[in-house]
C-alpha positions in Angstrom: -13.8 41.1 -26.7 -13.1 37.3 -27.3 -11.1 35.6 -25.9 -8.7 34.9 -28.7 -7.6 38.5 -28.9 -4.2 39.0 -29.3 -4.2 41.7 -26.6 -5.2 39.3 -24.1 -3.0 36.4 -25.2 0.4 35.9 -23.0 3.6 37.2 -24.9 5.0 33.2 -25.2 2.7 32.5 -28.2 4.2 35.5 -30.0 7.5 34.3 -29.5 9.5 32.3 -32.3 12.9 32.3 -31.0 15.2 31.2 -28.1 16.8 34.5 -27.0 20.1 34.2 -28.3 23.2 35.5 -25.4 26.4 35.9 -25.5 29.0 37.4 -22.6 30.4 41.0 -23.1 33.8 39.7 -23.7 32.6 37.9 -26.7 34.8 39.0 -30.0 32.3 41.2 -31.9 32.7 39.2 -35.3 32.0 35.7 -33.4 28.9 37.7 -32.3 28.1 39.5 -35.4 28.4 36.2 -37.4 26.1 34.3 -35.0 23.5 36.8 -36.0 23.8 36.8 -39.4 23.2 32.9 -39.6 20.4 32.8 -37.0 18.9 36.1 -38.9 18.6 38.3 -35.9 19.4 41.5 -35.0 20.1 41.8 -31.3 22.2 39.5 -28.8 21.2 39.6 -24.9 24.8 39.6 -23.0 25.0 38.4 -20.1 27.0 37.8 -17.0 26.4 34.6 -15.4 22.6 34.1 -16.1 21.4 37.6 -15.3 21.2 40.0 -18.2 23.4 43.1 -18.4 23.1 44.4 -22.0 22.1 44.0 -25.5 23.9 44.2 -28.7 22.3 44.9 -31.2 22.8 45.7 -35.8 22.2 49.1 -35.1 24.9 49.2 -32.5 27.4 47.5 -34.9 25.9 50.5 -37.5 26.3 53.6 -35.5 28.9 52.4 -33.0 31.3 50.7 -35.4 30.5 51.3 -39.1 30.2 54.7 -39.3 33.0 55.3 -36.8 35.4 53.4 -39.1 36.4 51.1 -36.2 38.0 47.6 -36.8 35.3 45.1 -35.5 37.8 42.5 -35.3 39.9 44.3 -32.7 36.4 44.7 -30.6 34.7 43.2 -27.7 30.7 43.0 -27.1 31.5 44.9 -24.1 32.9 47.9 -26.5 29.4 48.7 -28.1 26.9 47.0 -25.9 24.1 49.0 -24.3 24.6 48.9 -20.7 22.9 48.7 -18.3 19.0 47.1 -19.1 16.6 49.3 -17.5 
């Protein structure tokens, strides 16, 4: 295979984007509207500078939506998938 195949290429020349984070006390909304301008769909939260979750649309879908829970009374640390593994 050449050596210009994308299999063998390291992941930073996929990569478009600063990972966006937030902390898991973050209001959802702040969050949620963060996402919608940057046009992504997930949120790494953090504590300190090590990684403890993700946030992401879906969550905000299944977790908050279709619960017909207030996301302005709501914390990233509500919904957040926790811990990484």
């Amino acid at each position: 295979m050449a050596d210009d195949n994308q299999f063998f290429r390291p992941v930073r020349d996929f990569c478009q984007r600063k990972v966006v984070t937030c902390t898991a006390d973050a209001a959802l909304v702040d969050i949620v509207e963060i996402m919608r301008e940057k046009n992504i769909s997930s949120v790494v939260v953090t504590e300190g500078a090590s990684p403890i979750g993700i946030f992401t649309d879906r969550d905000l879908r299944n977790k908050v939506v279709a619960r017909g829970l207030d996301p302005r009374s709501l914390s990233v640390r509500d919904i957040m998938n926790a811990p990484l593994s």
